[in-house]
C-alpha positions in Angstrom: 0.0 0.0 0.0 0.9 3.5 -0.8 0.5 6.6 1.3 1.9 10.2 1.5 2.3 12.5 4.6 3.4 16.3 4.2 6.0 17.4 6.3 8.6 20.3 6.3 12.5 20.1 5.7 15.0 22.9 6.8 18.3 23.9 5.6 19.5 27.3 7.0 17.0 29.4 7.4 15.3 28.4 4.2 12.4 25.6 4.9 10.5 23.4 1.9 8.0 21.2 1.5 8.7 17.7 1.8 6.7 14.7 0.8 6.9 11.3 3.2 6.0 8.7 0.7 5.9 5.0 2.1 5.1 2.0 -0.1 4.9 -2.1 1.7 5.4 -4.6 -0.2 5.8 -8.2 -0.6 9.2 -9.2 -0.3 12.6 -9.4 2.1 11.8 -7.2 5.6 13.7 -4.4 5.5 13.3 -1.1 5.5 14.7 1.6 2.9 14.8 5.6 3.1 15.6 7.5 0.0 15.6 10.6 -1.5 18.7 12.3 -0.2 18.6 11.3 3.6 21.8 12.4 5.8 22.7 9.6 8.5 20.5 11.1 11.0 17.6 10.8 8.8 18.8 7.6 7.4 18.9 6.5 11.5 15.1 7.1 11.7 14.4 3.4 10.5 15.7 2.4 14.1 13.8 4.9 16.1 11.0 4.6 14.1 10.5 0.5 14.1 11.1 1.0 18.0 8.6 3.6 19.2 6.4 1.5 16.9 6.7 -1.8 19.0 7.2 -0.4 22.0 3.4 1.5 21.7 1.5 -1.7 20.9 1.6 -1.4 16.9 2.7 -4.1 14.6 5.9 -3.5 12.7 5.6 -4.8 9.3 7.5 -7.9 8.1 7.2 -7.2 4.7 9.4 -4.8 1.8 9.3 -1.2 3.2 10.4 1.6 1.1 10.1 5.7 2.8 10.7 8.2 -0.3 11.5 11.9 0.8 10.5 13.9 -2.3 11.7 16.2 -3.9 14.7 13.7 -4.2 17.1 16.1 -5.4 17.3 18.5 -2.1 19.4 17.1 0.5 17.5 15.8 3.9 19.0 16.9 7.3 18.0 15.7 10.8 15.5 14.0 12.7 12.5 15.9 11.7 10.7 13.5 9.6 10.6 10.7 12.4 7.3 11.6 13.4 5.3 11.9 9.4 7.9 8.5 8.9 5.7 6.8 11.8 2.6 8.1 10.8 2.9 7.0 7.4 3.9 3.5 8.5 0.8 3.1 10.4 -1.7 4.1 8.0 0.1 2.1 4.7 -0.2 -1.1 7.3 -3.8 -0.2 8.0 -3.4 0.1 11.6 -4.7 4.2 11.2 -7.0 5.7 9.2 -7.4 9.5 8.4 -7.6 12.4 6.5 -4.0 14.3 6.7 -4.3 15.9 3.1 -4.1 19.4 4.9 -1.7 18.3 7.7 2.1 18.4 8.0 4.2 16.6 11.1 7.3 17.2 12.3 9.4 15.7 15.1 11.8 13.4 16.9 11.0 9.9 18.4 12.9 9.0 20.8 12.8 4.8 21.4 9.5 5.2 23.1 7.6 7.1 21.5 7.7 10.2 22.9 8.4 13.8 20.5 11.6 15.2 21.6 11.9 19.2 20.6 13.5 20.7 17.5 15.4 23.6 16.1 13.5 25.4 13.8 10.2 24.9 14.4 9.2 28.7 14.2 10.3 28.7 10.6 8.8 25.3 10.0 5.8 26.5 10.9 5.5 29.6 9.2 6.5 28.0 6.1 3.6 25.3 6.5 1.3 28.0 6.3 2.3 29.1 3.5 2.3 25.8 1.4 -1.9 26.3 2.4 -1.4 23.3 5.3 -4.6 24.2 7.7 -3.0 22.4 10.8 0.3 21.0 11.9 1.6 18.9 14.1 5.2 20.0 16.6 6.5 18.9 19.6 5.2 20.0 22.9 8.2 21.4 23.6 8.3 23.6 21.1 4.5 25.1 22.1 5.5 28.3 22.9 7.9 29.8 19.5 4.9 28.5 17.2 2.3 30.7 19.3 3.2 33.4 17.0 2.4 32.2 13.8 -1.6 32.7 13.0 -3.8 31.5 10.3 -2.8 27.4 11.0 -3.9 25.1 13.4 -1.4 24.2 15.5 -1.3 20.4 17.9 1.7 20.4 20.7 2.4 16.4 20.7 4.1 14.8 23.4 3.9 11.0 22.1 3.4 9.1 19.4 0.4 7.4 21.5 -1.1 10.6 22.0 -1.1 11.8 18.1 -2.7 8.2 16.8 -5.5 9.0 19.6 -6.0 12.5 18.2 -6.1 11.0 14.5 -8.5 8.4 15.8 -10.9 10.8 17.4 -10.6 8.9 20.7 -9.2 12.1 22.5 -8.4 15.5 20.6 -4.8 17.0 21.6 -5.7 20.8 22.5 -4.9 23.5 19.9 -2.4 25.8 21.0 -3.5 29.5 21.9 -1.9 32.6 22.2 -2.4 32.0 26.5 0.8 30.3 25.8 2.7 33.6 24.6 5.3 34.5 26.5 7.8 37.2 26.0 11.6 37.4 26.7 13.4 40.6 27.8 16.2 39.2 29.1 15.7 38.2 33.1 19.0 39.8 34.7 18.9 41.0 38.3 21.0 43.7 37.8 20.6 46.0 34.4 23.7 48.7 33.5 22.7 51.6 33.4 24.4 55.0 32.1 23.5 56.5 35.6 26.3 54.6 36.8 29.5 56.1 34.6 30.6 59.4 35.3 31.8 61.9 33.0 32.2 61.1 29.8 29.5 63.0 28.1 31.1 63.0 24.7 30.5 59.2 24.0 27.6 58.7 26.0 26.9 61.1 23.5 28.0 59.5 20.4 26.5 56.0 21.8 23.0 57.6 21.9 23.5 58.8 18.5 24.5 55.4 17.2 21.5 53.8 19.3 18.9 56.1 17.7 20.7 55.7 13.5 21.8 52.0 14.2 25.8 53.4 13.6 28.5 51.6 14.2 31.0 52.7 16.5 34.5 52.7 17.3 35.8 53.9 20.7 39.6 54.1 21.5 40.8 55.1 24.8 43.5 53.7 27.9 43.2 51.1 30.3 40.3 51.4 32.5 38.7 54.6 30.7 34.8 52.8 30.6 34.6 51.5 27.0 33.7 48.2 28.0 31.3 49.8 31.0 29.7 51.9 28.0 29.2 49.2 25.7 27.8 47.3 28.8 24.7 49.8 28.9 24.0 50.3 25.1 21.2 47.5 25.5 19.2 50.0 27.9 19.0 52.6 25.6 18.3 50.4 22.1 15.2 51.3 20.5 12.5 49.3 21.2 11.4 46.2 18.5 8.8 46.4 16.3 7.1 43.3 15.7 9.0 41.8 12.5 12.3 42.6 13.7 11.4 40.1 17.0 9.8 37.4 14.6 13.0 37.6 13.1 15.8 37.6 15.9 13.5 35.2 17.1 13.3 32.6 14.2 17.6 32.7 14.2 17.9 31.7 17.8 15.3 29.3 16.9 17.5 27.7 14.3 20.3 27.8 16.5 18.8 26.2 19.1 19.5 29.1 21.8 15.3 30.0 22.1 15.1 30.0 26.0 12.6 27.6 27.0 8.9 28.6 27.7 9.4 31.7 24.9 7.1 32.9 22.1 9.3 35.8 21.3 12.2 37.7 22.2 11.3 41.3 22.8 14.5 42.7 23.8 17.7 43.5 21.1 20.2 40.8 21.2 23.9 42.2 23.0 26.7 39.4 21.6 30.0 40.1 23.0 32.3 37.5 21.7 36.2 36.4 22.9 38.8 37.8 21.0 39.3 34.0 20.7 36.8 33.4 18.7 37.1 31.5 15.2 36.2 33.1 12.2 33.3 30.2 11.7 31.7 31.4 14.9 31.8 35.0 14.1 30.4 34.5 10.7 28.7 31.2 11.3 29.7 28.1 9.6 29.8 23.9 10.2 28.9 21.3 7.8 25.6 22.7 7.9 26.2 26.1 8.3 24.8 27.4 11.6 24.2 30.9 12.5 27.0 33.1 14.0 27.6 35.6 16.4 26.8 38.0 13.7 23.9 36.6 12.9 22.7 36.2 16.6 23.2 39.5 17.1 20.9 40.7 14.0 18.6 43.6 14.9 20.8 44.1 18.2 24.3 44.6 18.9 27.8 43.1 18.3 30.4 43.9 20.7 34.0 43.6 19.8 36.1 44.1 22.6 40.0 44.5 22.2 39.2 44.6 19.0 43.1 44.3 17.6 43.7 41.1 19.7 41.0 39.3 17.3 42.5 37.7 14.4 42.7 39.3 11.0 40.7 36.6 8.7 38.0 36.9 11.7 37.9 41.1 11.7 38.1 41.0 8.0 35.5 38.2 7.5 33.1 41.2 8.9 33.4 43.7 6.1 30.7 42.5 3.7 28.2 41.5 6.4 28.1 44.9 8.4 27.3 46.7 4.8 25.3 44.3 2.8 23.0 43.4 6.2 23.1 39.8 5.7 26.4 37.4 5.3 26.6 34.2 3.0 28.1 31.1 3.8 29.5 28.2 1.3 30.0 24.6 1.8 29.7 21.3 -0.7 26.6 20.8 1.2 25.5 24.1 -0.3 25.3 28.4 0.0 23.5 29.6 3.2 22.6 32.8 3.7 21.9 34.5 7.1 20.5 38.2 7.8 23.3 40.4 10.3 21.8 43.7 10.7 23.7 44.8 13.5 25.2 47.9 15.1 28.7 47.2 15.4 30.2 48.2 18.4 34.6 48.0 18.6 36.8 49.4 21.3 40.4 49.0 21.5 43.7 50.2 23.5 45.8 53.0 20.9 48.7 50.4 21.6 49.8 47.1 23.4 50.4 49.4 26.8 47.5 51.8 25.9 48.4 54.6 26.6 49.6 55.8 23.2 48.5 59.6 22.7 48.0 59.9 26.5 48.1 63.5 27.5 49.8 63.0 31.0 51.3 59.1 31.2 54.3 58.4 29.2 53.8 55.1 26.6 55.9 52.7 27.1 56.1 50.7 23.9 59.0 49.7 21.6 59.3 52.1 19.2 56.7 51.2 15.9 55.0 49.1 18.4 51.9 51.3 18.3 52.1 51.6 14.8 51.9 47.9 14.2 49.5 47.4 17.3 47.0 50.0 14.9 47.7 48.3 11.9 45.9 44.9 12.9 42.9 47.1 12.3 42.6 47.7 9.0 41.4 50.8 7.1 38.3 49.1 4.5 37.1 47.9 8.4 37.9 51.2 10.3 35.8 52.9 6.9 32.9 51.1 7.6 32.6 52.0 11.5 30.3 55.2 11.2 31.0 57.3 14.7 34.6 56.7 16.4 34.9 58.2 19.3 38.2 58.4 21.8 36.9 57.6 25.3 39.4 59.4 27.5 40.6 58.9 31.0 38.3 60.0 34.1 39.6 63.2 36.3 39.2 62.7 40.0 36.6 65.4 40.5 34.1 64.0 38.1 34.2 60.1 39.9 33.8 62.0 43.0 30.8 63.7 42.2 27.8 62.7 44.3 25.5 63.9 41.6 23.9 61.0 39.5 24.6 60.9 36.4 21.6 60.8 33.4 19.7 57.3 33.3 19.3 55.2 30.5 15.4 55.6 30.5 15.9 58.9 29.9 18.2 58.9 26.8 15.8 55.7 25.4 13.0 58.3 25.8 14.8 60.4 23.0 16.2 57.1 21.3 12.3 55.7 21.0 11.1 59.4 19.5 13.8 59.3 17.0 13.6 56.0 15.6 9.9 56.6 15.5 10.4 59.2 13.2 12.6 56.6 11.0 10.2 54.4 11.1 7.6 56.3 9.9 10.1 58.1 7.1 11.3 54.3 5.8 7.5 52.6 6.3 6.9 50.3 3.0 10.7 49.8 3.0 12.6 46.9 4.0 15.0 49.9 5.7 14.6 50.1 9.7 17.2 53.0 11.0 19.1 56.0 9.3 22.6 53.8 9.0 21.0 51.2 6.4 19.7 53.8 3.8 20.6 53.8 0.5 22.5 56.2 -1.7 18.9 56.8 -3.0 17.3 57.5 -0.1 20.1 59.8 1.5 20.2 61.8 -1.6 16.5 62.2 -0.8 16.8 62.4 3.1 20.2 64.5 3.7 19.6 67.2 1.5 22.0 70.1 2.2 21.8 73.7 2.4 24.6 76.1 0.7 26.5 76.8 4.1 26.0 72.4 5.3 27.7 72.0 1.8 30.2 74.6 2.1 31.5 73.1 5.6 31.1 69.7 4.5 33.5 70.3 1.6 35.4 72.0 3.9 36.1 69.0 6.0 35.8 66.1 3.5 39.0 68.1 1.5 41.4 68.8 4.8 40.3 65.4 6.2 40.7 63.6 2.7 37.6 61.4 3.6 36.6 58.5 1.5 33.0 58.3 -0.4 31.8 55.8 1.9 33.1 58.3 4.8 30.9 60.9 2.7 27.4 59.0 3.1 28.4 58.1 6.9 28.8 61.6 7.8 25.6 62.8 5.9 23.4 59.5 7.4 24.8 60.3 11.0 23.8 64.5 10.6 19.9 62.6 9.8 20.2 60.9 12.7 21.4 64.2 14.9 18.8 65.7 13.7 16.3 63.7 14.4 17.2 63.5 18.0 16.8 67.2 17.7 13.1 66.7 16.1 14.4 68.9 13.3 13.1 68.3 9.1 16.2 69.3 7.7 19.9 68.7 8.4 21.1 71.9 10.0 24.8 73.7 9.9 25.3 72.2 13.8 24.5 68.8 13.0 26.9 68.7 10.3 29.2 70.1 12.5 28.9 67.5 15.1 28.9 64.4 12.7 31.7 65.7 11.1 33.8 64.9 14.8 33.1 61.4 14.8 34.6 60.8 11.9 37.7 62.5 12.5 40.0 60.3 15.7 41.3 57.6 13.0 43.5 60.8 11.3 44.5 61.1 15.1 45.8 57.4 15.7 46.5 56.1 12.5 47.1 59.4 10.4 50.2 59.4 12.5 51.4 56.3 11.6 
């Protein structure tokens, strides 16, 4: 007998249609899978035959032959147990039903019960739009599908439990958005920009970058606060609009780093990788190729600290990513691509000692060891960090100052109103902040008046700024000004964007 049961395959983060054909025929027991099957897929035969016998159903003793169409896309993984088992049953006779509009995905484990998945979100999403009405996921993957409307969707636990449902003995319960549950990132204790004192400059420049989505560079000595700044970006971040959390969502989803019990993540992703780091975990990478740090990080933030201690292939692996917004990955097993729109943060010593440039403490470097200690940071990179800012050694009078300093709710206050204003400009678009424009669009949004141009040419001659520099500088003045609540791009928004782009001619200008 021949029977086919719809389920959903998953490469990346691009899921398809597959087709779980089984056929039983007369002939030598044994059971085949084809149609591309990795070993884990080829492994099902075992878990399947098991949580068969061991849940009171006959195992057949004839020819058995499980097709995974289409037959020219690669299978991966232990999602089709479940639409295997199913399909087994009902070409034995021992179920019948009507599972035209139903897809099934899952694990077995020996006894029949569903064990959870990565990727069920996009799974899900993409059974809906192959017009499946309902689908079947493991329990413990309840709460990521709650998000997904217009399909019906059956948590199973076991295999047991399913055959009842498809029997009409005793209906599993459709999930429901009471299951919804939101992640925001349960820490006891939150940084906050009330706690650093002084340095108004880049606190600053970081609520800039917050509001436009800019990358940033900050460069300063030992114990200055560019690690305690970067610490506190996530309280000032924009909040999410809805697609952006489907999407940061779906990624950890596929990475398998959803926190249990959650629908969707609310709050920006912070990744703050080791300087040890390989360049497949920064970009992502594996047989399969999983999602990276960059790609964990989309719609949030990537910190790089010590950023000259990483290695070069890793730093320069980034180039592409932080400008096209997404990154692709090769292997024989095919081309992935990942979305990595993220704000870019970098800080770094000015040499091995760090206190290159210092205005009162001696450096105490080898001579050229500054320059080389610079030089691990390429320009192309150092082009493509919008605002670089030098974050400078605390006096004594301004740690010792009793007065509190500015809190993070208040500068996301002023974060939120500006990034509203963005996301009303860029609505229709696939654009979300000032930094991802295009040269179209910042032709159309940084238009300049006589005496903006005037200084801009100004500084783009004496500065001998690049043309990506160019667009930077104009897309950072948008962003000033919107904090200001201001139409157009004024003289003293120019003015101010014009700094951030100026301490690499300090640093490495010199050397």
């Amino acid at each position: 007998m021949f029977v086919r049961v719809n389920s959903i395959g998953l490469f990346g983060m691009k899921s398809f249609g597959v087709g779980v054909e089984a056929s039983i025929e007369n002939g030598f027991p044994r059971m085949d899978i084809v149609g591309l099957p990795d070993a884990a897929v080829n492994e099902s035969k075992d878990r399947v035959r098991s949580a068969i016998k061991n849940n009171g159903f006959k195992y057949s003793d004839k020819r058995i032959t499980v097709n995974l169409t289409p037959a020219d896309i690669r299978k991966e993984g232990p999602v089709y147990d479940l639409p295997i088992f199913i399909a087994l049953l009902i070409a034995s006779d021992q179920l019948q039903c009507n599972i035209e509009k139903s897809a099934f995905i899952g694990e077995l484990s020996l006894s029949g019960k569903v064990r959870n998945l990565k990727g069920t979100l996009s799974m899900v999403i993409r059974a809906k739009a192959l017009g499946m009405t309902e689908i079947f996921v493991p329990a413990g993957n309840s709460c990521e599908c709650c998000v997904v409307n217009g399909i019906d969707i059956y948590p199973v636990q076991s295999v047991k439990q399913l055959v009842d449902h498809l029997k009409g003995i005793k209906k599993i319960k459709r999930l429901s958005k009471e299951l919804y549950s939101e992640y925001t990132r349960p820490i006891e204790y939150t940084p906050d920009f009330s706690d650093v004192k002084g340095q108004y400059q880049p606190k600053r420049a970081l609520e800039i970058a917050a509001a436009g989505g800019h990358n940033v560079m900050m460069i300063g000595p030992p114990g200055s606060g560019k690690s305690m700044l970067a610490k506190r970006i996530p309280s000032i971040l924009p909040d999410m609009t809805f697609e952006e959390s489907l999407a940061v969502t779906e990624i950890h989803s596929i990475a398998g780093f959803l926190p249990d019990n959650v629908s969707l993540i609310k709050s920006r992703p912070f990744r703050s990788p080791h300087h040890t780091i390989s360049t497949a975990g920064l970009s992502g990478g594996g047989r399969i190729p999983s999602p990276g740090e960059v790609s964990l990080a989309h719609h949030g933030v990537l910190f790089l600290d010590e950023l000259p201690e990483f290695q070069k292939n890793t730093m320069e692996a980034l180039r592409q990513p932080i400008e096209d917004g997404r990154i692709t990955i090769s292997r024989v097993s095919g081309s992935l691509t990942y979305p990595c729109e993220v704000m870019l943060v970098c800080a770094m010593n000015p040499c091995p000692c760090g206190y290159y440039g210092h205005p009162t403490r001696k450096c105490s470097c080898p001579s050229g060891a500054a320059a080389k200690y610079l030089s691990k940071v390429s320009g192309p990179l150092l082009d493509r960090l919008d605002i670089h800012i030098e974050v400078p050694q605390v006096d004594f009078e301004k740690l010792s100052d009793d007065k509190p300093a500015e809190s993070s709710a208040e500068i996301k206050k002023r974060v939120n109103k500006a990034r509203r204003i963005q996301n009303a400009r860029f609505k229709g678009t696939a654009v979300t902040c000032n930094a991802k424009m295009t040269p179209d669009m910042t032709r159309k949004y940084c238009a300049l008046d006589d005496k903006c141009k005037a200084i801009l040419e100004k500084c783009f001659t004496s500065l001998d700024l690049s043309a990506r520099a160019y667009d930077k500088i104009l897309r950072i003045a948008r962003t000033i000004a919107d904090l200001d609540g201001s139409e157009n791009i004024q003289l003293e928004h120019i003015t101010e964007a014009v700094q951030y782009r100026s301490l690499d001619r300090k640093f490495w200008g010199t050397n």
